[in-house]
N, CA, C and O atoms as CSV, one atom per row, in Angstrom:
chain,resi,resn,atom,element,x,y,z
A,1,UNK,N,N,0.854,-1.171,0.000
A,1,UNK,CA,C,0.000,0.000,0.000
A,1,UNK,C,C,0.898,1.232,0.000
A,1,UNK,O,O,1.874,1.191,0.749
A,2,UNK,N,N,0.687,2.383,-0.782
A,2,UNK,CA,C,1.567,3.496,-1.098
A,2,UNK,C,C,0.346,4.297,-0.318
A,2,UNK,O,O,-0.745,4.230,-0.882
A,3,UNK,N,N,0.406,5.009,0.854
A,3,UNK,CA,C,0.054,6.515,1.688
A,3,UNK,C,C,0.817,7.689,1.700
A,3,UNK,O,O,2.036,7.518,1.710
A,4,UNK,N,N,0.362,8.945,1.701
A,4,UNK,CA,C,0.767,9.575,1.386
A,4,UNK,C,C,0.192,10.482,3.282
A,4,UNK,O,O,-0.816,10.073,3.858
A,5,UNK,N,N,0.634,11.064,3.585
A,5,UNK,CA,C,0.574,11.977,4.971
A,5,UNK,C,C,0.569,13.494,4.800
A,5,UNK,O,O,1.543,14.129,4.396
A,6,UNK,N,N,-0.555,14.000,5.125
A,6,UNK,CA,C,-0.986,15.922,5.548
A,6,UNK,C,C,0.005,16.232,6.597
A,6,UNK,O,O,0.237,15.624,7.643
A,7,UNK,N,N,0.647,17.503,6.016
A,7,UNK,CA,C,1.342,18.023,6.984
A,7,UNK,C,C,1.648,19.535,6.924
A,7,UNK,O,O,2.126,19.826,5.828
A,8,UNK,N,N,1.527,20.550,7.728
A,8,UNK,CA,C,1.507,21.817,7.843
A,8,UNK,C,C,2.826,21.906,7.541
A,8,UNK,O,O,3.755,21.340,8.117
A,9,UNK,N,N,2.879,22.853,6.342
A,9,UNK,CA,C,4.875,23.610,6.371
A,9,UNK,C,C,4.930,25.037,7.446
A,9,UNK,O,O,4.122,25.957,7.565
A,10,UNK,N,N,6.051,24.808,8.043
A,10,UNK,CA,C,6.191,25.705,8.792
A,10,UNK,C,C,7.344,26.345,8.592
A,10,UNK,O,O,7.633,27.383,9.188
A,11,UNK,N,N,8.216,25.679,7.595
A,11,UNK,CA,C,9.524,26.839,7.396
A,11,UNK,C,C,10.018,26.447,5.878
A,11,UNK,O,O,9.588,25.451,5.297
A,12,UNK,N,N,10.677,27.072,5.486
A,12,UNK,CA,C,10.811,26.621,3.830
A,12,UNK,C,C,12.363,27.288,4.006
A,12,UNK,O,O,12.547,28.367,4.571
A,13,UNK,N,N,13.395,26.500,3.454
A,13,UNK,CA,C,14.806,27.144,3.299
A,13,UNK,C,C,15.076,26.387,1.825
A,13,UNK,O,O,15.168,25.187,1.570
A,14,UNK,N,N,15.129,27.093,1.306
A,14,UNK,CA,C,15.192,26.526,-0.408
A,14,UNK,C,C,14.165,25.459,-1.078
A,14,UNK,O,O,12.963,25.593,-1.303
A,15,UNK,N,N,14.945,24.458,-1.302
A,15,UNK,CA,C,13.867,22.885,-1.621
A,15,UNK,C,C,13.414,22.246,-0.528
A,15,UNK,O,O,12.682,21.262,-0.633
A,16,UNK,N,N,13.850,22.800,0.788
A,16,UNK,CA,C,13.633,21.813,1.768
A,16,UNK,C,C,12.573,22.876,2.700
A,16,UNK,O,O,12.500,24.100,2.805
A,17,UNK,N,N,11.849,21.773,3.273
A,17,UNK,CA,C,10.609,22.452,4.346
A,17,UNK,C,C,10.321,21.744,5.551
A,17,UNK,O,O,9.756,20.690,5.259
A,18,UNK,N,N,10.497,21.901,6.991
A,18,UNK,CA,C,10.288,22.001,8.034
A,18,UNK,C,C,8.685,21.977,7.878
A,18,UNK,O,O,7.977,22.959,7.654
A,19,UNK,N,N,8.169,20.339,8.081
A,19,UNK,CA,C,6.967,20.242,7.917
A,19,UNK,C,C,6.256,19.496,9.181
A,19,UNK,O,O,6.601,18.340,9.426
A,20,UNK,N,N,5.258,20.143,9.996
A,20,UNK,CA,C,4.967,19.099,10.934
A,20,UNK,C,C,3.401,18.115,10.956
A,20,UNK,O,O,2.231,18.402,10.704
A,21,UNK,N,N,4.027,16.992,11.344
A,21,UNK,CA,C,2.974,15.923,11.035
A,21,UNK,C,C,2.600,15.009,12.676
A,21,UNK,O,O,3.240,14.100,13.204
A,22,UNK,N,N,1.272,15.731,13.153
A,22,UNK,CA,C,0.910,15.463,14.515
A,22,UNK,C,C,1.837,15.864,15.584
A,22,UNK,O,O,1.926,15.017,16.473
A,23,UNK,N,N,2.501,16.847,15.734
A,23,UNK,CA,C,3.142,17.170,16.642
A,23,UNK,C,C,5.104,17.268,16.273
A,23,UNK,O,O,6.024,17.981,16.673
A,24,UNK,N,N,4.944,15.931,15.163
A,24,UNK,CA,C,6.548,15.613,15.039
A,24,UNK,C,C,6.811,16.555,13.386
A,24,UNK,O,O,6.298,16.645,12.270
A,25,UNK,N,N,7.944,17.102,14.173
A,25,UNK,CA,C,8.388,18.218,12.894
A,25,UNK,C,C,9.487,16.814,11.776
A,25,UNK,O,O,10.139,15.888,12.258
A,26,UNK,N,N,9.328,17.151,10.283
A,26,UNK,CA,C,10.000,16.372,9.500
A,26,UNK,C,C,10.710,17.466,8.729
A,26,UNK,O,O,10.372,18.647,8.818
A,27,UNK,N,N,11.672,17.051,7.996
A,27,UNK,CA,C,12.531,17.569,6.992
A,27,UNK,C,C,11.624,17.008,5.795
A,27,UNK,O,O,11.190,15.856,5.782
A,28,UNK,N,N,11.381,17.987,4.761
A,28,UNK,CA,C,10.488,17.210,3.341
A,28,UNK,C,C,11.411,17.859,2.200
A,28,UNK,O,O,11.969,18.953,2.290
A,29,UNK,N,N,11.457,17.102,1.263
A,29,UNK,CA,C,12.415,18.018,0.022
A,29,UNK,C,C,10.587,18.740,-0.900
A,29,UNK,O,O,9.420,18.353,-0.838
A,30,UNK,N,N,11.280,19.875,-1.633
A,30,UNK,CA,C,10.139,20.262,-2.472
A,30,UNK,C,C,10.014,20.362,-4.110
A,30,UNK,O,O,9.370,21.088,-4.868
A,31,UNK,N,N,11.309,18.853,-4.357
A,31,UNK,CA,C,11.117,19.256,-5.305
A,31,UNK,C,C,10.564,18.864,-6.350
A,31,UNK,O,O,10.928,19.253,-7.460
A,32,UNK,N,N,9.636,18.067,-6.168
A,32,UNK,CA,C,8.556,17.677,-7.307
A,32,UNK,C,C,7.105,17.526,-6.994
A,32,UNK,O,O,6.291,16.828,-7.598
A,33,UNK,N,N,6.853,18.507,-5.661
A,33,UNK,CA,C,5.857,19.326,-5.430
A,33,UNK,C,C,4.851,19.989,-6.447
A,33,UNK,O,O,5.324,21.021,-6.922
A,34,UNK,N,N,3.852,19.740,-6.814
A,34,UNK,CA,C,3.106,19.981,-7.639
A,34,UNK,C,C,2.593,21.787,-7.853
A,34,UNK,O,O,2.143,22.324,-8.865
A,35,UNK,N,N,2.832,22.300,-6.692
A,35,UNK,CA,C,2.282,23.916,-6.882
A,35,UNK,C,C,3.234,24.438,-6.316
A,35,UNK,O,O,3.942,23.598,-5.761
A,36,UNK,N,N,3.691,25.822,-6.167
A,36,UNK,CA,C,4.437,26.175,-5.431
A,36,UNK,C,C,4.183,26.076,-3.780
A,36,UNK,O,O,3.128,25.529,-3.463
A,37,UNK,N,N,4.930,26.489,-2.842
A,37,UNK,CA,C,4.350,26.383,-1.371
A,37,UNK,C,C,4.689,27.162,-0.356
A,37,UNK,O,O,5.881,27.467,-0.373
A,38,UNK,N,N,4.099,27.576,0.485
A,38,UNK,CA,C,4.342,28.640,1.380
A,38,UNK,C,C,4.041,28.101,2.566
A,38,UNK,O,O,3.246,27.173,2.716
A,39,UNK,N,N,4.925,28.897,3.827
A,39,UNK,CA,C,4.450,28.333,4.998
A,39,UNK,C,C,3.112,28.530,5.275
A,39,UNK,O,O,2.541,29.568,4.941
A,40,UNK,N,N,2.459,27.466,5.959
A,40,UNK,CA,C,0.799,27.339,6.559
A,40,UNK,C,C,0.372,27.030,5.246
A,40,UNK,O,O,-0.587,27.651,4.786
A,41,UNK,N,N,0.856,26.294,4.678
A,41,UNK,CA,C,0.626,25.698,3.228
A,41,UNK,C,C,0.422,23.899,4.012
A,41,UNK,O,O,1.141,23.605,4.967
A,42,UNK,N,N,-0.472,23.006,3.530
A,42,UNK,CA,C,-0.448,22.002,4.003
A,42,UNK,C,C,0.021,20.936,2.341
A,42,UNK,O,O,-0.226,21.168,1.157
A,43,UNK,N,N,0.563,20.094,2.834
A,43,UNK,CA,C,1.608,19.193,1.477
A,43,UNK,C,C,1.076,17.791,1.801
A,43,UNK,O,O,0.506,17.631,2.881
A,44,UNK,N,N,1.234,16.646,0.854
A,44,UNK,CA,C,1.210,15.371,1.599
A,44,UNK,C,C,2.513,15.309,0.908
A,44,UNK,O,O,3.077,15.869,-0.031
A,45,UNK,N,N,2.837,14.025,2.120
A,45,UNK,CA,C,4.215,13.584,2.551
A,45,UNK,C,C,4.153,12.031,1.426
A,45,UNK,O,O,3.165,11.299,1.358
A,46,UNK,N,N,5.437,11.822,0.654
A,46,UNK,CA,C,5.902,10.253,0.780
A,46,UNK,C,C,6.920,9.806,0.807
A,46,UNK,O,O,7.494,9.734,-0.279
A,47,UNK,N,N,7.381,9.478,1.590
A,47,UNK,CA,C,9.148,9.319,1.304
A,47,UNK,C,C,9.797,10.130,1.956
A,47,UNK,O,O,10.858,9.649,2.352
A,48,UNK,N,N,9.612,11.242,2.269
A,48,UNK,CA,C,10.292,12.470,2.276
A,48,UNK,C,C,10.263,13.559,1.771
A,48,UNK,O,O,10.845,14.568,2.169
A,49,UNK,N,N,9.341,13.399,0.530
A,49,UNK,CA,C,9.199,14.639,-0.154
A,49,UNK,C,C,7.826,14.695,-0.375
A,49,UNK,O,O,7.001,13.785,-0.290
A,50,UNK,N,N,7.627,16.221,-0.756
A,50,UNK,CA,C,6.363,16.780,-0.529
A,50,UNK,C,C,5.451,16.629,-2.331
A,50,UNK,O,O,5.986,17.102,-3.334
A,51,UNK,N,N,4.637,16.200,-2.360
A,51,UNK,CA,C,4.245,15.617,-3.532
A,51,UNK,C,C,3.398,15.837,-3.987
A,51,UNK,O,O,3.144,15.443,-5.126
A,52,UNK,N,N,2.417,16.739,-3.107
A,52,UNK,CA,C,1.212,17.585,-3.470
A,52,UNK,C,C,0.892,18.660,-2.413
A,52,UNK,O,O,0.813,18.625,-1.185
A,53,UNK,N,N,0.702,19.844,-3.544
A,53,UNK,CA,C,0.059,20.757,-1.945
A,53,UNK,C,C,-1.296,20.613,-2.062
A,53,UNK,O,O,-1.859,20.408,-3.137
A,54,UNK,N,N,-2.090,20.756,-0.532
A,54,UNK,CA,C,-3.593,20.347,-0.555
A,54,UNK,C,C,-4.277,21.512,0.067
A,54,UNK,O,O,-3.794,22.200,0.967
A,55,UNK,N,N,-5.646,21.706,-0.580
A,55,UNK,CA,C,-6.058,22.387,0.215
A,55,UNK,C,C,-6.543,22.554,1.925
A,55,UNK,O,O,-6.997,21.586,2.536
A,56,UNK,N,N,-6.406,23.635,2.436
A,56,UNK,CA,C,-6.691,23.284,3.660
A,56,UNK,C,C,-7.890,22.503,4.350
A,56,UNK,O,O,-7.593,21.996,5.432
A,57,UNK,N,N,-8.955,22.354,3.989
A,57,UNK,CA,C,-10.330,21.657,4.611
A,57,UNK,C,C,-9.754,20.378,4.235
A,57,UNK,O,O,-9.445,19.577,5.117
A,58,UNK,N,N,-9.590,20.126,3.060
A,58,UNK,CA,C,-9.200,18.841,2.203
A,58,UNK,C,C,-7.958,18.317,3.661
A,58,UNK,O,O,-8.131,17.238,4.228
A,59,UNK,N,N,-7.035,19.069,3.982
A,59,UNK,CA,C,-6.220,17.994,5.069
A,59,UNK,C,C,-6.904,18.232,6.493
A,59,UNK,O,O,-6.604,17.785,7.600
A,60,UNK,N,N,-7.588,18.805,6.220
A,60,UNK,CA,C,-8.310,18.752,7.988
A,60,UNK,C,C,-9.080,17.200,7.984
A,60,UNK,O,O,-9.194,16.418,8.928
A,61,UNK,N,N,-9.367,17.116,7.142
A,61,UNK,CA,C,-10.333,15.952,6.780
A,61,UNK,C,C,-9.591,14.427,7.007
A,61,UNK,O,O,-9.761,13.512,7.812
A,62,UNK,N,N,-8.761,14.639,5.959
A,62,UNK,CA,C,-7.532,13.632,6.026
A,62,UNK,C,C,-7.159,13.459,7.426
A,62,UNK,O,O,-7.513,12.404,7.951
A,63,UNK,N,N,-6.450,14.383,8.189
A,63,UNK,CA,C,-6.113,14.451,9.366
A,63,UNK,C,C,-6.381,13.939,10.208
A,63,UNK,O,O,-5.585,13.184,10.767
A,64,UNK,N,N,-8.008,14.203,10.781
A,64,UNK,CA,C,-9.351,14.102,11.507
A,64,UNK,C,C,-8.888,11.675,11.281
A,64,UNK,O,O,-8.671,10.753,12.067
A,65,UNK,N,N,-8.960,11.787,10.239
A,65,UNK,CA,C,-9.391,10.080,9.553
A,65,UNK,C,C,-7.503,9.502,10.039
A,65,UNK,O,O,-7.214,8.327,10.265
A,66,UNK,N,N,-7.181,9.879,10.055
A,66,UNK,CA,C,-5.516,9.173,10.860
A,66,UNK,C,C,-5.519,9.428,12.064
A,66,UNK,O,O,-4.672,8.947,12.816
A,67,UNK,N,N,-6.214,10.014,12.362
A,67,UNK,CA,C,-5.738,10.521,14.235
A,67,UNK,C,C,-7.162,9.410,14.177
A,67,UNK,O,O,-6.633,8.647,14.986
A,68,UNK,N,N,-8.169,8.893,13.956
A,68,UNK,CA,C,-8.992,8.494,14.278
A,68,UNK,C,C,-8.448,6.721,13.939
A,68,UNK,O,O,-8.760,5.686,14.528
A,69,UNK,N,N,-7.882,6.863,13.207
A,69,UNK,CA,C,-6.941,5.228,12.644
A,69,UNK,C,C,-6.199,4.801,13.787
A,69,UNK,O,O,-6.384,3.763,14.422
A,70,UNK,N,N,-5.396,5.633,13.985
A,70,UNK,CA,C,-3.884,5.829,14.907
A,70,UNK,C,C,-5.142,4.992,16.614
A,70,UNK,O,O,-5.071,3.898,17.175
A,71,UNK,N,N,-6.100,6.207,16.845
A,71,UNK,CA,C,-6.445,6.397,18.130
A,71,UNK,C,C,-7.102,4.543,18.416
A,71,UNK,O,O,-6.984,3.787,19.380
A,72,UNK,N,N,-7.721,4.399,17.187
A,72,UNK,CA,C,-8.763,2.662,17.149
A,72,UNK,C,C,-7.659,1.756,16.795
A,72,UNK,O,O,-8.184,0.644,16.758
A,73,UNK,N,N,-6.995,1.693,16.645
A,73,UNK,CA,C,-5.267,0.723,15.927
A,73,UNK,C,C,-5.713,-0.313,16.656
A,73,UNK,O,O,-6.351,-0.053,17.676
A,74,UNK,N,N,-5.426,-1.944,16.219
A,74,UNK,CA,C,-4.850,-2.715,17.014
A,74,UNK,C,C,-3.791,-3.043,17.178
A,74,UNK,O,O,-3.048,-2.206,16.667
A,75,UNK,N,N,-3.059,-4.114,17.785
A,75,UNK,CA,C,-2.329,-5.062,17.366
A,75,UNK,C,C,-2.017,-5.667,15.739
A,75,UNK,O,O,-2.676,-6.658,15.427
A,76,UNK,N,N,-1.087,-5.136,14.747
A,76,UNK,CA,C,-1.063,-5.628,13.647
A,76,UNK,C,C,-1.842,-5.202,12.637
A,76,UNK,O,O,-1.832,-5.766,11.543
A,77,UNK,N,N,-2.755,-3.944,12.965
A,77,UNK,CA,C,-3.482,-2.960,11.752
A,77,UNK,C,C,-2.769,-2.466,11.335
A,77,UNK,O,O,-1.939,-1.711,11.842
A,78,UNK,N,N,-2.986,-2.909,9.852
A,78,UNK,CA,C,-2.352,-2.543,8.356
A,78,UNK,C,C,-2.655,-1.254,8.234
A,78,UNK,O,O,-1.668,-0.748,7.700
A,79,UNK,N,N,-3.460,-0.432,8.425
A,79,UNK,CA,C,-3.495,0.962,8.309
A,79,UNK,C,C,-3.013,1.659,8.760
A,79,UNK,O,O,-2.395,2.533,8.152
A,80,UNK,N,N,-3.104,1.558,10.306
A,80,UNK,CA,C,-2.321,2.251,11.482
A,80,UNK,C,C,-0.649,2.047,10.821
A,80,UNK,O,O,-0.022,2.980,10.320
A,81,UNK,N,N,-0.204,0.854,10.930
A,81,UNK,CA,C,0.958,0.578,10.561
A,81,UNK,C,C,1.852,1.733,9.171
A,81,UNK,O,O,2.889,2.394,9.111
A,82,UNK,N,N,0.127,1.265,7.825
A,82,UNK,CA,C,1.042,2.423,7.145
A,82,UNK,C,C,1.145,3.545,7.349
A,82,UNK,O,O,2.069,4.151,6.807
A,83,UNK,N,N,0.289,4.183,8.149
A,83,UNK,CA,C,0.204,5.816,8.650
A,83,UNK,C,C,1.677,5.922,9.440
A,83,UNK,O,O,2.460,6.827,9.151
A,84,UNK,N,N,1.954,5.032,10.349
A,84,UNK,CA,C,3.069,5.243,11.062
A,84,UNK,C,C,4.300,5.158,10.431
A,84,UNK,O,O,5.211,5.887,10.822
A,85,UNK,N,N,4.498,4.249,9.360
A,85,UNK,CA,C,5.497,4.236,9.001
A,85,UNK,C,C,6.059,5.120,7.768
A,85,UNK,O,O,7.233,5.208,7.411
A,86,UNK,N,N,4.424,6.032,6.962
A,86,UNK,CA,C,5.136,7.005,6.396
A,86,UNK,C,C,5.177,8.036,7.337
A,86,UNK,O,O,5.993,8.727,6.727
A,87,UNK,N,N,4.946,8.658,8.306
A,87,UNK,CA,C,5.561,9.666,9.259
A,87,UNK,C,C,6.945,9.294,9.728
A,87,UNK,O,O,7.757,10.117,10.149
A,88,UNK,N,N,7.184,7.834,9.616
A,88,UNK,CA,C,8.700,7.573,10.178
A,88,UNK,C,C,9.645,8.101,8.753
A,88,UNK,O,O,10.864,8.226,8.870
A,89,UNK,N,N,9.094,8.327,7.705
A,89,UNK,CA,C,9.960,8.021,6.286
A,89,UNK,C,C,10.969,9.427,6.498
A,89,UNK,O,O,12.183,9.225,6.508
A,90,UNK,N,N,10.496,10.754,6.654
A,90,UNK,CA,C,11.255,11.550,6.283
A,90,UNK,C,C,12.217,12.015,7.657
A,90,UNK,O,O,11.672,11.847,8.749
A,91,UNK,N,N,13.351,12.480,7.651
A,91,UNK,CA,C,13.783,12.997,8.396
A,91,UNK,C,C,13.234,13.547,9.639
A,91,UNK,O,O,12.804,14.670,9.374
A,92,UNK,N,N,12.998,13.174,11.265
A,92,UNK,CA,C,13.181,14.263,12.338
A,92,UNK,C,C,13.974,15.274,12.141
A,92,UNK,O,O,15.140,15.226,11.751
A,93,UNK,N,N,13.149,16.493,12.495
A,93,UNK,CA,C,13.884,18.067,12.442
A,93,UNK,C,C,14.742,17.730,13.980
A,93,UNK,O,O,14.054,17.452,14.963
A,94,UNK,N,N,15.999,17.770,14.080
A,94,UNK,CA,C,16.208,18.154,15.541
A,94,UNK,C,C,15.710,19.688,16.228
A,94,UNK,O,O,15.731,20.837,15.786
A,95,UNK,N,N,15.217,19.025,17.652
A,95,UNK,CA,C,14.777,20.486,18.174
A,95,UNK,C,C,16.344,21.288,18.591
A,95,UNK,O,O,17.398,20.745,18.922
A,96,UNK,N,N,15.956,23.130,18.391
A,96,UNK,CA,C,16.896,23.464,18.846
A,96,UNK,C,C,16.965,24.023,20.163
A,96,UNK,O,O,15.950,24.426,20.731
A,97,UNK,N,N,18.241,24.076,20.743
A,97,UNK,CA,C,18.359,24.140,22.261
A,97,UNK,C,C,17.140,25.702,22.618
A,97,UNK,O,O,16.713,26.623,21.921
A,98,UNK,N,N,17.007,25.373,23.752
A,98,UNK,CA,C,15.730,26.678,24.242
A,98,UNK,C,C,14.506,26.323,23.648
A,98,UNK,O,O,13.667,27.190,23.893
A,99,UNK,N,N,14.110,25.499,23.041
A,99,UNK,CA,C,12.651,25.649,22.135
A,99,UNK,C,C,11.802,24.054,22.719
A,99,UNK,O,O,10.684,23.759,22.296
């Protein structure tokens, strides 16, 4: 199964964007991003890179339906599983000291 993950950009330094997905900030590349993107721009995630920008209701929606996956999960759900493991795909931002 190929998933793709909503995630708020919160910083953009060239191709790369400081994107956070449920709390955990990722590193995403931008470069075969379909529109251009701005921070408070929401993207889905695969791999690492940002692969579509979405509109905002459109990932509230999405969102709402993984936090609701994540929250009902069992033991060995294939869904839960892929949700988790594309949030594991791209880079942790390290936090910086004071923050």
């Amino acid at each position: 199964m190929c998933l793709g993950v909503p995630g708020k950009v919160l910083s953009i330094n060239g191709l790369e964007a400081e994107v956070d997905f449920f709390g955990v900030t990722k590193q995403l590349r931008l470069d075969i991003v379909d529109a251009p993107v701005a921070v408070g721009d929401y993207v889905l995630n695969h791999v690492g890179f940002a692969i579509r920008r979405i509109p905002h209701d459109e990932a509230q929606g999405t969102l709402a339906l993984f936090e609701q996956i994540l929250k009902d999960a069992r033991e060995g759900d294939v869904m839960a599983e892929e949700v988790r493991a594309e949030l594991q795909s791209a880079p942790t931002v390290a936090k910086k000291e004071g923050a």
